[in-house]
C-alpha positions in Angstrom: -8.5 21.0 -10.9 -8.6 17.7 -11.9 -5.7 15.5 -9.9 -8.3 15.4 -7.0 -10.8 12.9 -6.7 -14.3 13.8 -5.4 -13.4 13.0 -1.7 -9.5 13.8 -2.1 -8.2 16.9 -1.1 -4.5 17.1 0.1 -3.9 14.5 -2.2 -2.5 14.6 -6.5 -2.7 11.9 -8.6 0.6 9.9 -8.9 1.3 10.7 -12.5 0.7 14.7 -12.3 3.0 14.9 -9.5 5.9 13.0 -10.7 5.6 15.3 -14.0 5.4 18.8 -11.8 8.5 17.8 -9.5 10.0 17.2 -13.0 11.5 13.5 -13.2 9.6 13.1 -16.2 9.1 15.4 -19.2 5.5 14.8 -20.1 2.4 13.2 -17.7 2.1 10.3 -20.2 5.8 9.2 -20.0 5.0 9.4 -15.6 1.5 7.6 -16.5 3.6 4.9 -18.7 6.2 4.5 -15.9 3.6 3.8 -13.2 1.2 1.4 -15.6 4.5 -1.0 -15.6 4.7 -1.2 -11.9 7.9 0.8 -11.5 6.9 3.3 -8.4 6.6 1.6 -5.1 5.1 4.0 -2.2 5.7 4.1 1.4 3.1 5.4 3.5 2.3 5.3 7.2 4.7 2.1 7.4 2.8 0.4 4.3 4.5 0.2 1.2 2.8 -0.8 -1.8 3.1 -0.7 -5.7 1.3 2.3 -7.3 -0.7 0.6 -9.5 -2.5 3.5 -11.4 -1.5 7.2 -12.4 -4.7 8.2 -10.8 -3.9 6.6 -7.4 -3.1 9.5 -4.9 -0.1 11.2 -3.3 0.0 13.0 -0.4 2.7 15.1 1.5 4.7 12.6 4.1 4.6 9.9 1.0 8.0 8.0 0.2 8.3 7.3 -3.8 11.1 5.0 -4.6 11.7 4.4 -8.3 14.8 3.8 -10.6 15.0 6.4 -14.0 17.6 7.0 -15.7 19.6 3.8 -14.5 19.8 5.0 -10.7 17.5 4.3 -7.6 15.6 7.6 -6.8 14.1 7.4 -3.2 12.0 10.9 -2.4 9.6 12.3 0.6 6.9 14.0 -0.8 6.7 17.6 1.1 4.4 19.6 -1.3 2.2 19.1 -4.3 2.4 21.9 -6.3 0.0 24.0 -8.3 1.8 23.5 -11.6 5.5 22.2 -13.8 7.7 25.4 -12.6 11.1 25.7 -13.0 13.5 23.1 -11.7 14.2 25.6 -8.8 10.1 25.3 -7.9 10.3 21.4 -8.5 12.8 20.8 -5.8 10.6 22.6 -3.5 8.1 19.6 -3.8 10.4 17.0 -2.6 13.2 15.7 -0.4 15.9 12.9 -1.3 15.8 10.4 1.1 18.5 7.6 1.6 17.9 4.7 -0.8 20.3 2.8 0.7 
């Protein structure tokens, strides 16, 4: 499908994942939302600002953003084939301590 990159497997892009765990309600809202700078990623002790939708994600990822005027701090534990139900969506993800 298309969220992997030529050389990226294990990985989705930024935007498709955020839409299929269901914290946004379309992929151009999540592509919007990541444009302005608003998702910061941890990974491997490296945090960073995701700069582009396309950049990737991969399971062991933190994503700390603030929707819907609270701080959302997640663990990325799968990426998902496709926008399932909400039951499905939680699968993809853990809540981690923002704090």
């Amino acid at each position: 499908m298309f969220e992997n990159g030529p050389g990226e497997t294990g990985a989705c892009r930024a935007d498709i994942w955020l839409w299929r765990a269901r914290f946004f309600k379309t992929r151009t809202l999540a592509a919007r939302f990541i444009d302005e700078g608003r998702v910061r990623l941890t990974r491997a002790r490296h945090e960073s600002r995701v700069d582009k939708p396309a950049r990737p994600v991969k399971v062991g990822d933190l994503l700390v953003f603030a929707v819907g005027g609270r701080l959302v701090a997640v663990t990325v534990r799968a990426l998902g084939e496709r926008r399932g139900p909400p039951a499905e969506a939680r699968t993809l993800y853990s809540t981690a301590d923002a704090a």
